[in-house]
C-alpha positions in Angstrom: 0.0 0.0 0.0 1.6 3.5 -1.0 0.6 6.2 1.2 0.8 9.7 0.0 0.4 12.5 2.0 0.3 16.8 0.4 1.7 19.3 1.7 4.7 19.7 4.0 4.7 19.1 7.6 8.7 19.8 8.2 9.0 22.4 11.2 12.3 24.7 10.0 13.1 28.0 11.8 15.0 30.8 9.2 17.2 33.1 11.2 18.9 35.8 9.8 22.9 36.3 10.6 25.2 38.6 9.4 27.0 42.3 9.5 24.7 45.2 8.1 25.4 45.3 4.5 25.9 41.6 4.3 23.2 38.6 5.9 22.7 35.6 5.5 19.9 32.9 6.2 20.5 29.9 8.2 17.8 27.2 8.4 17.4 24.5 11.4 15.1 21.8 11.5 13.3 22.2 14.4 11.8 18.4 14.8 15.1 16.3 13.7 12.5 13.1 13.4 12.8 10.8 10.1 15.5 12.9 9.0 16.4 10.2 6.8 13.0 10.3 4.9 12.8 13.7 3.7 12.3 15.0 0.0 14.0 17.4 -1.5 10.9 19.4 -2.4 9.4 19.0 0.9 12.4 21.0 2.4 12.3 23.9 0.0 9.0 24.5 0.6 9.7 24.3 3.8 12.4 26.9 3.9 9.9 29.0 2.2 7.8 29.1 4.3 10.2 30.0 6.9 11.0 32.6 5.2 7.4 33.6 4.8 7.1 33.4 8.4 10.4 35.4 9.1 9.5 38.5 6.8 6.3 39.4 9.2 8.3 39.6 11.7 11.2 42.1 10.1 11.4 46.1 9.7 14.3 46.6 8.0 14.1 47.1 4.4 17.5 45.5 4.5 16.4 42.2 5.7 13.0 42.7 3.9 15.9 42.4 0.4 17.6 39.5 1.6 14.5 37.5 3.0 13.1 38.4 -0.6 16.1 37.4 -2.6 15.8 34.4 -0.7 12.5 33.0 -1.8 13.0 34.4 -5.2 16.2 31.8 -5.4 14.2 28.8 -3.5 11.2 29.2 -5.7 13.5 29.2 -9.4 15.3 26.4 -7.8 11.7 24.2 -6.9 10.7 25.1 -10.2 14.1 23.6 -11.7 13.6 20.8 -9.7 9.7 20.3 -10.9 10.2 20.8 -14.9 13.9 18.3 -14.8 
């Protein structure tokens, strides 16, 4: 029996790190269970919606960029991964 299940159900904090000028994302899973079992697409959705979660909570037009610039890059690569 093959069961499927939609949508994602992977808990992954995005934190933001960095000087000023220059930040980065970091990601961290935030239930480490079945680890071994996870799909590539499930964890970039995953990351973006972390990074969904993480803009509501920022000011800074700064971050606002990089959170952004993020998605922007996980959402061409999900689509690469798709239409392979």
């Amino acid at each position: 029996m093959n069961i499927i299940e939609t949508g994602t159900n992977l808990n992954i904090e995005a934190k933001l790190y960095g000087e000023k000028n220059s930040k980065n994302i970091v990601y961290s899973f935030i239930e480490p269970q079945h680890s071994l079992c996870v799909d590539k697409r499930e964890i970039l959705l995953s990351q973006i919606q972390a990074c969904e979660r993480l803009s509501n909570y920022l000011k800074e037009e700064t971050d606002l960029k990089t959170i952004n610039n993020e998605v922007s890059s996980l959402k061409m690569s999900l689509d690469f991964m798709l239409y392979q």
